[in-house]
N, C-alpha and C positions, 0 to 999 in steps of 0.2 A: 421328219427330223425336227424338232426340237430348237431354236435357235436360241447361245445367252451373248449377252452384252460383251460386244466386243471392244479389241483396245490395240489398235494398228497407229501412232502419234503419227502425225506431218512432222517429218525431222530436216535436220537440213540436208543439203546436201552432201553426199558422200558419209556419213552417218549409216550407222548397221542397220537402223530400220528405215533409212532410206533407199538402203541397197537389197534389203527385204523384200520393200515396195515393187521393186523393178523386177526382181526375179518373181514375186505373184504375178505381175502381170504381163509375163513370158508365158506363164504354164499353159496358159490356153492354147496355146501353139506347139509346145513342150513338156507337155506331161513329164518325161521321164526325167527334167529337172529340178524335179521333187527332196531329191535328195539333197540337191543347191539350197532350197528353198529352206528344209527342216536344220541344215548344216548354218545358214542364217539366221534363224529362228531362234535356235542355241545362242549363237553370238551376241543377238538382240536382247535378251535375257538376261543375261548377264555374263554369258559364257559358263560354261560346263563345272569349273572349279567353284567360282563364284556364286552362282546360282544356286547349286546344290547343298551351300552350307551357311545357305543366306537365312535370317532372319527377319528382315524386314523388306517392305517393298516401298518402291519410289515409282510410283504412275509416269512423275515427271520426267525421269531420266529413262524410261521403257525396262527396268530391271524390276526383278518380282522374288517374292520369295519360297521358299520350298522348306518351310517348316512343317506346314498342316501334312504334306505330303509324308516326312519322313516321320513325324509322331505315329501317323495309321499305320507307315509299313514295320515300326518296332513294334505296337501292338500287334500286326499281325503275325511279326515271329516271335514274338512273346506267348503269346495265345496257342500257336501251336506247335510251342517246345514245352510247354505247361500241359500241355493234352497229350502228349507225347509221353509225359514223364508220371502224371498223375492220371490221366484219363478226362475223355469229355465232359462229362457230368462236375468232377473235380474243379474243371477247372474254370466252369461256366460259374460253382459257386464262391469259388475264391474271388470272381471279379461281382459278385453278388446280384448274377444274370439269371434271372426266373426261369426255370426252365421245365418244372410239375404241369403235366397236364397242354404241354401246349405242340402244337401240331406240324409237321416237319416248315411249314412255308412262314406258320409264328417265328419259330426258331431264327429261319433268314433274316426276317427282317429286324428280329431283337438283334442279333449281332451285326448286321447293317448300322442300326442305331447305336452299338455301342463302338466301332471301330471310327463313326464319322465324327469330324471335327464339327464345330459350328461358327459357320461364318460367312462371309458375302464376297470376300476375295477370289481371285482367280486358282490361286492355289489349293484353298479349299473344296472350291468350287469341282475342280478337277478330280481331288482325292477321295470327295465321296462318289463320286461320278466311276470313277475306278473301284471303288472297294465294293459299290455295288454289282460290277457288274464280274468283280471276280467269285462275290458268292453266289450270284446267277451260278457261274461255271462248276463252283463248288458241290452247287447243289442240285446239280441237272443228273436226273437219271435216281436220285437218291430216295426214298419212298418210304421210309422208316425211321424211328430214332433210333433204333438198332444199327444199320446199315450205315447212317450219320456220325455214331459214336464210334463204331470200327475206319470209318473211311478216316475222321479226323482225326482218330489217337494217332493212326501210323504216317499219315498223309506227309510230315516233316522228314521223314527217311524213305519215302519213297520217290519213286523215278516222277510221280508227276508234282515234286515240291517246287518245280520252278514256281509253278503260279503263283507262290505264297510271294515270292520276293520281283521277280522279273514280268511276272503278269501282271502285277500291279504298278512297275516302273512302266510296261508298257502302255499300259490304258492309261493312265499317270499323266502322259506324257503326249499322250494321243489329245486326252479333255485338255489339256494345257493350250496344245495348241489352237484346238478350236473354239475352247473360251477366250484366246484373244485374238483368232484371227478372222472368225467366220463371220460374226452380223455385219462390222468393217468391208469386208469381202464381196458378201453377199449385194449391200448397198453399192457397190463398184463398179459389181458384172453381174450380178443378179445372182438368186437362190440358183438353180442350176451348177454355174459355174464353180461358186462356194461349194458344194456339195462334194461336186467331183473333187476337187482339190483337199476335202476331207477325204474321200476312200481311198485316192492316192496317197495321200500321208499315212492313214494308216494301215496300210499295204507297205509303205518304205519302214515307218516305222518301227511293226512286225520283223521285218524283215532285219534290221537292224540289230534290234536286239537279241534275235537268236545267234550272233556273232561272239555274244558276250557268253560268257562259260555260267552257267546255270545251275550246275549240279554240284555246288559247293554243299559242304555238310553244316549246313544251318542247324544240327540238333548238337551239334559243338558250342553255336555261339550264346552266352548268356544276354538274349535282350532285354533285362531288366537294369539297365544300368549303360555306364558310358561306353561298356564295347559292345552294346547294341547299338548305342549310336552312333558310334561311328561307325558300324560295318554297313550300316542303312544308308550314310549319307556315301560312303565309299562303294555303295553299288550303285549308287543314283549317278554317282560324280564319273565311274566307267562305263554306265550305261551313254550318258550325253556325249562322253569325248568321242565315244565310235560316230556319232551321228554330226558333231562339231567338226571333228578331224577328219573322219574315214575319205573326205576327197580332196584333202588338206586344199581348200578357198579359203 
């Protein structure tokens, strides 16, 4: 695994990411406080509301923001309520994405590249870290441009459209946490201990979010425009409050 730059601040006491601090390092005795843990993480943040419709970030104060996050996820229901409506090919070139001649694993990674933001924050950081590895998911098992273009024209009205919107709040959410908590971590109680504390969180994380209702009909909502955005920031903003709230600390 992979380690990036983390950002866990010495705070004062009694302070959210002070009380952060003390529940990491519980887990080692307490695994299944994990949910404490990500329920603080949220708070540290900025909290569920805040966080989700934030714009900018402040290192200083431990609050971050979640813009890069929610531009990839209107793209991604943009993209496929557009493939839905016109077809894949369609609407690969309406976003002026090459797509003659190139090979199912080209393909990945040109739309990799066109859904990632570019930048060095935690947020970004996260969001391509997520948009990859939902078109991993996308495209496992897939072996043709044929089989591609049928799987993505319908893929928004079918049973496995959560991933477009909630697979990627999940992994989202998941690289969030561990772009700011794991090299910190790591340096505390060593790579080991960080590690685990990553597969539990994304084990509670998981877990989490399949609470939240998924099978909303995204081939309703227009994201080309503000009621994509807000429906994006308002799935991010009830994905956090289950994992801030759900053990009301």
């Amino acid at each position: 695994m992979g380690t990036s730059k983390g950002y866990l601040p010495p705070q004062k006491q009694g302070s959210a990411w002070h009380s952060l601090n003390i529940q990491l390092g519980k887990l080692h005795n307490n695994p299944e406080k994990i949910d404490l843990v990500l329920s603080k993480f949220i708070t540290s943040i900025g909290g569920a509301n805040a966080f989700s419709s934030s714009n900018s970030s402040s290192s200083g104060s431990g609050t971050f923001k979640s813009s890069s996050a929610r531009k990839t996820a209107q793209k991604l229901g943009s993209f496929f309520s557009d493939t839905s409506g016109v077809g894949f090919k369609e609407a690969l070139k309406s976003r002026s994405i090459e797509f003659e001649g190139k090979t199912v694993s080209e393909l990945k990674e040109i739309l990799i590249d066109y859904f990632i933001e570019t930048s060095t924050d935690a947020d970004t950081y996260a969001a391509s870290k997520a948009i990859s590895n939902i078109m991993d998911e996308l495209f496992e098992g897939i072996d043709s441009e044929e089989e591609l273009e049928k799987y993505f024209t319908h893929l928004i009205t079918s049973e496995n459209k959560k991933i477009i919107m909630c697979g990627f709040y999940e992994n989202y959410i998941y690289f969030l946490f561990e772009r700011i908590i794991f090299e910190k971590r790591s340096e505390h109680s060593g790579l080991d201990d960080a590690s685990e504390i990553l597969e539990n969180a994304r084990d509670a994380i998981s877990a989490k979010v399949q609470k939240f209702q998924c099978n909303r009909k995204l081939e309703d909502i227009n994201f080309n425009g503000e009621e994509g955005a807000i429906f994006v920031q308002g799935v991010l903003n009830e994905v956090l409050e289950i994992m801030e709230d759900d053990l009301n600390v």
